[in-house]
C-alpha positions as CSV (number, residue, x, y, z in Angstrom):
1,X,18.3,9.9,-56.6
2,X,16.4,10.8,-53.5
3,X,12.8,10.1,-52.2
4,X,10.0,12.3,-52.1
5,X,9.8,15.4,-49.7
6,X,7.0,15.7,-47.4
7,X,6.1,19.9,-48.1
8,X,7.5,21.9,-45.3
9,X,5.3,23.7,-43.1
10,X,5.2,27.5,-43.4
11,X,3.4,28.0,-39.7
12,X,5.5,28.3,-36.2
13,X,5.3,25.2,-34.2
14,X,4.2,25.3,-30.8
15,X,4.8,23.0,-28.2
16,X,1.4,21.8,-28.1
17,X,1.3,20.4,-31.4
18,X,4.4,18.8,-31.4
19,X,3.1,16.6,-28.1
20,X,-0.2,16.2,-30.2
21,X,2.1,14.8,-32.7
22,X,4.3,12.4,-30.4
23,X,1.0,11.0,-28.6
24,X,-0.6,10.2,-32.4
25,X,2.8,7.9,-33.1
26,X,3.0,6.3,-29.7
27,X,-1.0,5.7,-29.5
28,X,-0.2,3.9,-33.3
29,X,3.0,2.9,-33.6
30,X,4.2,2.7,-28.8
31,X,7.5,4.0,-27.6
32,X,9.7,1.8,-30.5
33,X,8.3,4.2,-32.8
34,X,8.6,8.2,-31.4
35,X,11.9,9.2,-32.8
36,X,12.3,13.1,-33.3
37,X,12.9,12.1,-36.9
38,X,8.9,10.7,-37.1
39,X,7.9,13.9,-35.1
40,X,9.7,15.8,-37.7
41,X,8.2,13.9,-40.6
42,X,4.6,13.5,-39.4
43,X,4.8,17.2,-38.7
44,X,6.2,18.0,-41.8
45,X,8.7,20.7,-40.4
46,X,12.4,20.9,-39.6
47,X,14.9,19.3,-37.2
48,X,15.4,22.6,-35.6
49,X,11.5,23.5,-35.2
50,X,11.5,20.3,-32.8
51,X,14.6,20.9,-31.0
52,X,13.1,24.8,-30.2
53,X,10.4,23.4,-27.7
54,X,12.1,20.0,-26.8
55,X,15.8,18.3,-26.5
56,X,15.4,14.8,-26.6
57,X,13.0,11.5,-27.2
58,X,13.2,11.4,-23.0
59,X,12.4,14.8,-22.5
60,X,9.5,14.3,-25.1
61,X,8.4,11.3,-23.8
62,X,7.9,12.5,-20.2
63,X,6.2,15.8,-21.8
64,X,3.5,14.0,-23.7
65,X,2.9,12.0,-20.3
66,X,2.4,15.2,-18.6
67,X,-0.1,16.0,-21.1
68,X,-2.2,13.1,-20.8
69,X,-2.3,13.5,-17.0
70,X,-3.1,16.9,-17.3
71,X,-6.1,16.4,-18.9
72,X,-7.6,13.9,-16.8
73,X,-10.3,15.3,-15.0
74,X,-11.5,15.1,-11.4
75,X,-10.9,16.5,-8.3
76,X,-11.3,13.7,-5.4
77,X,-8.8,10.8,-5.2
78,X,-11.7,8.7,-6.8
79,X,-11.9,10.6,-9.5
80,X,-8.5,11.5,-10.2
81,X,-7.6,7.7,-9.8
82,X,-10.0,6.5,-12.2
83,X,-9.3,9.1,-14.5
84,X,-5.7,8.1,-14.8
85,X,-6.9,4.4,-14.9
86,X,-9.0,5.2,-18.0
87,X,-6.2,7.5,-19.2
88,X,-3.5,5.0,-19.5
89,X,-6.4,2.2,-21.0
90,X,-6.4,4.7,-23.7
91,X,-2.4,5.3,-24.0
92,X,-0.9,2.2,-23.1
93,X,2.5,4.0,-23.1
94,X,1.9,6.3,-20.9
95,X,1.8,3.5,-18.2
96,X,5.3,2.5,-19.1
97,X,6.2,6.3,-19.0
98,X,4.9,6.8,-15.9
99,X,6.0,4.2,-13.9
100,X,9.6,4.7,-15.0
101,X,10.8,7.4,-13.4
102,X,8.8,8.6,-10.2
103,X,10.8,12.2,-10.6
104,X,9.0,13.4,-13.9
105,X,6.6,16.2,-14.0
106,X,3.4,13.7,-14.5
107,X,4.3,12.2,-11.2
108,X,4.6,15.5,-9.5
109,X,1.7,16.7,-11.1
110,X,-0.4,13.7,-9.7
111,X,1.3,13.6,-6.6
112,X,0.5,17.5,-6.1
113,X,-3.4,16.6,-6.8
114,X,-4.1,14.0,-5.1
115,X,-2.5,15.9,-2.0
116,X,-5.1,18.4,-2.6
117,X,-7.8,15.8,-2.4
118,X,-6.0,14.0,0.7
119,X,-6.1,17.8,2.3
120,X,-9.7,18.1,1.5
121,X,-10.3,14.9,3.5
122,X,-8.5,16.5,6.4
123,X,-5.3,14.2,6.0
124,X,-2.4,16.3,7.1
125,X,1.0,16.5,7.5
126,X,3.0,12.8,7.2
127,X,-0.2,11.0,7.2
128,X,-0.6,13.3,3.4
129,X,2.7,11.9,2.1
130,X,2.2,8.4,3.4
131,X,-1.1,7.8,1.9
132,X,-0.2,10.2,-1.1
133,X,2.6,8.2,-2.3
134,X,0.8,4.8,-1.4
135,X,-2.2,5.9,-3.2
136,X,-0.1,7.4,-6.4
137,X,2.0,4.1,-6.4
138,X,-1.1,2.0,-5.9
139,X,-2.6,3.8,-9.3
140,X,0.4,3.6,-11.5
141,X,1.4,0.4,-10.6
142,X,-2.0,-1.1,-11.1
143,X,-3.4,1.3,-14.1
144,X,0.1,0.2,-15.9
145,X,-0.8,-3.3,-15.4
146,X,-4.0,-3.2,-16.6
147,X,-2.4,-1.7,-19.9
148,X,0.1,-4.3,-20.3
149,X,-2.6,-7.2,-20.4
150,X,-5.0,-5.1,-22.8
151,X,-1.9,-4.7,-25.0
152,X,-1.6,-8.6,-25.4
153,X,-5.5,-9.0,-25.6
154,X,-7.3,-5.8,-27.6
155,X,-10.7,-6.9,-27.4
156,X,-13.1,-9.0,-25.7
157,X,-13.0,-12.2,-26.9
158,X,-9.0,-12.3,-27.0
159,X,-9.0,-11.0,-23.5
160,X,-11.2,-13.8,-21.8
161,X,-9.0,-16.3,-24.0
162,X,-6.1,-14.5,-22.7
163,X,-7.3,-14.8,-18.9
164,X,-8.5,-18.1,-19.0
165,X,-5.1,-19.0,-20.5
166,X,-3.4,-17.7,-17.8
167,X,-5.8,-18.9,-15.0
168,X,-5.1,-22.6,-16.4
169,X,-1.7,-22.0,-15.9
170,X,-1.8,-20.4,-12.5
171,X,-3.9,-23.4,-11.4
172,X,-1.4,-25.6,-12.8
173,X,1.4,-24.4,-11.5
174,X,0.7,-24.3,-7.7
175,X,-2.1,-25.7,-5.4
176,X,-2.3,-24.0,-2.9
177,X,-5.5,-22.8,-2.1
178,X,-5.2,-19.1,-2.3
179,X,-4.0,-19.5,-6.2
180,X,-6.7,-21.8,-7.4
181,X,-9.2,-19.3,-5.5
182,X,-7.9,-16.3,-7.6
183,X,-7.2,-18.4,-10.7
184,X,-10.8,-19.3,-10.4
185,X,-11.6,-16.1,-10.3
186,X,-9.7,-14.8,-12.8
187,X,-11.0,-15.0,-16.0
188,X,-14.8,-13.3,-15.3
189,X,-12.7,-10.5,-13.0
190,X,-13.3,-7.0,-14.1
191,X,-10.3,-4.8,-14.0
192,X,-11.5,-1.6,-13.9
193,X,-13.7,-2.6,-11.1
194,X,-11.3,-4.6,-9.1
195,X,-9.1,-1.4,-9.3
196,X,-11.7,1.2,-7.4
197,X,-12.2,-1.8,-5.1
198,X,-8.6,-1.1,-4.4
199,X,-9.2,2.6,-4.6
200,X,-12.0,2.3,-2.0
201,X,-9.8,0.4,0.6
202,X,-7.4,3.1,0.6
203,X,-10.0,5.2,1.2
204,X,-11.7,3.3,3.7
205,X,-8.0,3.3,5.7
206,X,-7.8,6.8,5.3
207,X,-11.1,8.2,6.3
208,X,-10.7,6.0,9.8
């Protein structure tokens, strides 16, 4: 006896919707739970529809991180850099994603724009790639970071228990006087602000 069929869809796929589809399951289910087969099922279409516009849960993953960079908005490094901050805050994944492989098409993609916000600055030339890739490293590094803590600590509450947790610990573990002044710290920090602080000395080095 078999299980019940999802209805199969009588409308051509596009590549689009089949990214929509793979961002739903990670944002609700992360990375354990893309498989083509859920694409497939949440879609309710054929193996073969899938395989037309994509060849592999890799080549699908680094797709639907393409997608959610290229929608972030902004066209100065300030911008751009808090608009992939906010980005991966909402699609945790994607920070994973992104950071795993520096030769995917999101990574170029960045890269590619914040060189055109670096140009309009008048940085040319190596001083473009050197600050490009520091400042593209800088924001995936940090913007991925930020989504692995909110992964452990959804909301408020949790978070500050979270962070005071770890504070206690850093404090514990070492005391020396730079870790008790940033486990001190700690808890009341704002990420998202401490981030464009970092953003903002980057800049500051730059535009010298």
């Amino acid at each position: 006896m078999t299980g019940p069929r999802h209805p199969r869809r009588s409308d051509a796929l596009s590549r689009a919707r089949i990214l929509e589809a793979a961002i739903e399951i990670l944002d609700t289910e992360g990375e354990g739970g893309l498989t083509l087969r859920a694409v497939t099922a949440h879609l309710s279409t054929g193996r073969g529809a899938i395989y037309h516009h994509v060849t592999s849960k890799d080549d699908l993953l680094a797709a639907a991180a393409d997608s959610i960079v290229a929608a972030v908005p902004g066209e100065t490094v300030r911008e751009l850099a808090l608009g992939v901050f906010e980005a991966i805050d909402a699609h945790p994944w994607a920070g994973a994603q992104l950071a795993r492989d520096p030769s995917q098409p999101a990574v170029l993609r960045l890269w590619k724009r914040v060189g055109a916000a670096l140009t309009g600055l008048g940085v040319t030339g190596p001083a473009r790639s050197d600050a490009g890739a520091a400042l593209v490293n800088y924001v995936l590094g940090a913007a991925a970071q930020h989504a692995a803590g909110a992964r452990r600590a959804a909301d408020g509450v949790s978070r500050r228990d979270y962070l005071e947790k770890l504070a206690a610990e850093w404090a514990a573990s070492d005391d020396d006087e730079l870790v008790r002044e940033s486990a001190a710290l700690l808890a009341g920090h704002d990420d998202r602000r401490q981030f464009l602080a970092g953003v903002d000395i980057f800049l500051a080095g730059i535009t010298r």
